[in-house]
PANU-246824 format. One line per field, with one value per residue (C-alpha): y, x, z; residue number from 1; residue in one letter. Coordinates in Angstrom, 3 decimals, decimal comma. Layout:
// residues N
y	c(Y:...)
x	c(X:...)
z	c(Z:...)
seq	c(NUM:...)
type	c(A:...)
//
This chain:
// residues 205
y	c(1,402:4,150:4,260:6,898:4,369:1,186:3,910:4,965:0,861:-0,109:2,303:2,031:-1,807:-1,061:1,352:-1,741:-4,662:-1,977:-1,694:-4,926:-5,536:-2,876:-4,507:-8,300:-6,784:-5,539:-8,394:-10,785:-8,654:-7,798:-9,999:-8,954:-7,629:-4,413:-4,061:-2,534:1,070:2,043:1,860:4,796:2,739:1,913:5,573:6,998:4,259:5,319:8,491:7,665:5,188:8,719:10,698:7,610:7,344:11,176:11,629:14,063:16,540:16,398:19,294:21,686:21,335:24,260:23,691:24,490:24,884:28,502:27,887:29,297:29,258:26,677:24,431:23,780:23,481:20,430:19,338:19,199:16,880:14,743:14,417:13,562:10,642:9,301:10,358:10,831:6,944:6,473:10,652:11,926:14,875:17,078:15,565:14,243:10,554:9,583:6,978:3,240:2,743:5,355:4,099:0,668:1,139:0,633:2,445:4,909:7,771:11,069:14,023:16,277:19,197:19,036:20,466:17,208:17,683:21,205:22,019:19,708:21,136:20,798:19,196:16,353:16,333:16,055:12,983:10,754:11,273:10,452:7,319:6,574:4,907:1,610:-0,298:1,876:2,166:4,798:4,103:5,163:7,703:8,466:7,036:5,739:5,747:9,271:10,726:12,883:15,357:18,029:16,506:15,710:19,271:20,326:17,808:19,759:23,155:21,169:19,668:23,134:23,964:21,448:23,763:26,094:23,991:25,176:23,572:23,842:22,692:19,303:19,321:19,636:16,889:14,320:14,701:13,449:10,622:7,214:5,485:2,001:-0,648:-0,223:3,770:3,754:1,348:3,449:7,066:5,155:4,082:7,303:9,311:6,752:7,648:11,650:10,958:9,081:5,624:2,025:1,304:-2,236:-1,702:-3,182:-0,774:-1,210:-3,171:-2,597:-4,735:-4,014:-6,372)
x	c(-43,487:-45,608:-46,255:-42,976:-40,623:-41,398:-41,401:-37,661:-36,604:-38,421:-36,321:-33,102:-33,842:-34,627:-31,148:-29,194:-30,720:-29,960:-26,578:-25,805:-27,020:-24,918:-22,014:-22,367:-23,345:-19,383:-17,537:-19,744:-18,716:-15,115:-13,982:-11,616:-9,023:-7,532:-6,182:-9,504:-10,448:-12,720:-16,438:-18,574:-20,292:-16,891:-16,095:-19,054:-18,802:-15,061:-16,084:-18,818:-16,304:-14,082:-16,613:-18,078:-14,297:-14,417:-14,832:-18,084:-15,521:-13,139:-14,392:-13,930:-10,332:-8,146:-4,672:-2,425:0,654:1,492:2,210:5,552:8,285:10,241:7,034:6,521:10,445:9,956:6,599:8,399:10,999:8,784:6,275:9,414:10,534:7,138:3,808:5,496:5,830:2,182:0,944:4,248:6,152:3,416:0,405:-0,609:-1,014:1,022:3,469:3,636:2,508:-0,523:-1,706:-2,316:-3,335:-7,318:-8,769:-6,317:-4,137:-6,630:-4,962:-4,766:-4,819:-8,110:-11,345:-12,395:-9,170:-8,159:-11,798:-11,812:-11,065:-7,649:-9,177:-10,285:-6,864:-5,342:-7,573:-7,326:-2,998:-3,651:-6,025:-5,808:-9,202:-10,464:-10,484:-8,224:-4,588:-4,197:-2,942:-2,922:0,219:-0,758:1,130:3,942:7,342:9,182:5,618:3,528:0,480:2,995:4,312:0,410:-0,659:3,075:1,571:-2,068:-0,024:2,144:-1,328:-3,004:0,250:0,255:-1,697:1,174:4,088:7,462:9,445:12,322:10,705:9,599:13,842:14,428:11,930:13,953:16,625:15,039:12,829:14,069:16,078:16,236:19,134:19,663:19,500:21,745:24,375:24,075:24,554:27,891:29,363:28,832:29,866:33,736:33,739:33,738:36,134:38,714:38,236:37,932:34,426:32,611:31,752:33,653:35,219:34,310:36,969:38,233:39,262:41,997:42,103)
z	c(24,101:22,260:18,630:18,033:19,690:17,422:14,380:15,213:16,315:12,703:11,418:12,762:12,034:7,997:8,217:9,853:7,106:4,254:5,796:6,374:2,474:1,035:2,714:2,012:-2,054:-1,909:-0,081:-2,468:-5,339:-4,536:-1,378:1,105:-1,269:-0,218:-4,345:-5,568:-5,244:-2,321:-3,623:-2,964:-0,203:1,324:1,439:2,725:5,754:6,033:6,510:8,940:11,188:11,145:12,272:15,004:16,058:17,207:21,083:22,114:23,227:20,994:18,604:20,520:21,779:21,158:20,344:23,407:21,613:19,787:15,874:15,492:12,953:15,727:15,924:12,471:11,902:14,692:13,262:9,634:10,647:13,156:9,923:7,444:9,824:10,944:8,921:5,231:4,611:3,945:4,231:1,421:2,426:1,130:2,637:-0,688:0,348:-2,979:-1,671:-2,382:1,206:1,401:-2,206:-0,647:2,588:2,562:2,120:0,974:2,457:2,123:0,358:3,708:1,941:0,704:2,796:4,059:6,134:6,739:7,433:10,275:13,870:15,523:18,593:15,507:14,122:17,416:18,420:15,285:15,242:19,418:19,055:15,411:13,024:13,849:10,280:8,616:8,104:11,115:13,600:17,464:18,156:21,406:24,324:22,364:22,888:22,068:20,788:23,378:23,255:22,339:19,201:18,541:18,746:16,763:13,820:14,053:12,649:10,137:8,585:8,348:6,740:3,887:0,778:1,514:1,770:-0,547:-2,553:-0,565:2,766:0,614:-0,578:3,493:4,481:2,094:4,176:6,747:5,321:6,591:4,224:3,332:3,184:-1,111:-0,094:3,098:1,047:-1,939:0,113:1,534:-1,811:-2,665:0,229:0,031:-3,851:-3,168:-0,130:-2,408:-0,625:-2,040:-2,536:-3,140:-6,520:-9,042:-11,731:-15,140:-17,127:-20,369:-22,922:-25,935:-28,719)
seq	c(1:2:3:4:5:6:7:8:9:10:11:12:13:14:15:16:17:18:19:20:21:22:23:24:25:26:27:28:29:30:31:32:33:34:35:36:37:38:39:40:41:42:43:44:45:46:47:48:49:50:51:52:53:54:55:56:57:58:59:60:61:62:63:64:65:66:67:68:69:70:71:72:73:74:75:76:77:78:79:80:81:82:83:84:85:86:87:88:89:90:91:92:93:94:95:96:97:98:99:100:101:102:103:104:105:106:107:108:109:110:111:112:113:114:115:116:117:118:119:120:121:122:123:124:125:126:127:128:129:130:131:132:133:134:135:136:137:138:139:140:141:142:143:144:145:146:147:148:149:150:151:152:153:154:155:156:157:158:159:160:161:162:163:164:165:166:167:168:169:170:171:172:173:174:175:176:177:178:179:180:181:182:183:184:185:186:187:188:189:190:191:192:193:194:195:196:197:198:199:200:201:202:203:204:205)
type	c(X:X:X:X:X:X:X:X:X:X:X:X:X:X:X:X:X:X:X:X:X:X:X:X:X:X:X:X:X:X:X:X:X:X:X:X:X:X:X:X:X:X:X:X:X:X:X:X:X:X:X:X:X:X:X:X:X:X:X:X:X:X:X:X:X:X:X:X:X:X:X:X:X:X:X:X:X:X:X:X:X:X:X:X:X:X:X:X:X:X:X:X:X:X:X:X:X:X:X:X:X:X:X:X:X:X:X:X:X:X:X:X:X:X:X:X:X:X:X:X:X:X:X:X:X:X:X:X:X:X:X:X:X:X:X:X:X:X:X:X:X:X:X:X:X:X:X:X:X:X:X:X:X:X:X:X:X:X:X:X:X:X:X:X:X:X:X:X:X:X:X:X:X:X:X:X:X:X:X:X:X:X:X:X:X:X:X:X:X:X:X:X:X:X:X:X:X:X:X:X:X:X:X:X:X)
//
């Protein structure tokens, strides 16, 4: 081996101790515990494990599908029902589930996102990020590269989403049990029926 190949394996070996440093400093200092905020060492190897998750050819993927005013109306409701749990209707990442994922649900519509390519976007909602709440949508059931690429034009549409669209997307959210039993109690109430709460009872002295 010549003199420039043990300078770039000493190096890569100093960049691997200094790594493996940084990261034993934070687990020593902060554990496991996904309740503390990302340190700026965490973040910057978040970002790298995004960027080392990307496929070579990914980049440059152009998205198949046209963006029309029937594709985002699909996207919409596909993001309301599946991404808006941790991602909010608005891309914002301000739920109770993308606030304690680690680390945390990005805001999408900031540059680190939008200025990302849709052949990117396509491949992290297809194959999710290792180590991160993400997860892989490709290949599952009732989600294909369509609804993929559909979900590419919704995210570049986030900084210009309206109040109304974010009234739509409620609609659709999933709801749970307290919210489902609630909407029927008050769905019997406006029809007239018997419902299972108890009316208030008054008393005369």
């Amino acid at each position: 081996m010549n003199r420039l190949g043990w300078f770039l394996l000493g190096a890569i070996s100093l960049f691997a101790l200094a790594f493996a440093a940084g990261a034993a400093f934070v687990l020593r200092a902060h554990g496991f515990s996904a309740s503390e905020q990302p340190s700026n060492v965490e973040r910057w190897i978040a970002r790298k494990a995004r960027s080392a998750a990307l496929s070579s050819d990914a980049q440059a993927r152009a998205n198949p599908v046209r963006n029309t005013p029937e594709v985002l109306t699909e996207a919409r409701a596909h993001w309301a029902d599946h991404c808006a749990v941790c991602h909010a209707n608005d891309g914002s990442g301000d739920t109770q589930m993308g606030k304690r994922t680690y680390p945390p649900a990005p805001d999408m519509r900031l540059p680190a996102t939008q200025q990302m390519t849709d052949g990117e976007l396509f491949y992290i909602i297809q194959n999710g990020i290792r180590l991160s709440g993400m997860p892989a949508w490709g290949g599952g059931s009732g989600h294909d590269e369509q609804d993929s690429w559909k979900l590419v034009h919704f995210i570049r549409h986030l900084p210009e989403m309206t109040v109304e669209e974010k009234k739509q997307m409620e609609k659709l959210n999933p709801k749970s049990p307290d919210e489902l039993k609630e909407e029927e109690e008050e769905e019997k109430f406006l029809k007239g029926e018997e419902t299972n709460e108890h009316p208030i009872e008054h008393h005369h002295h």
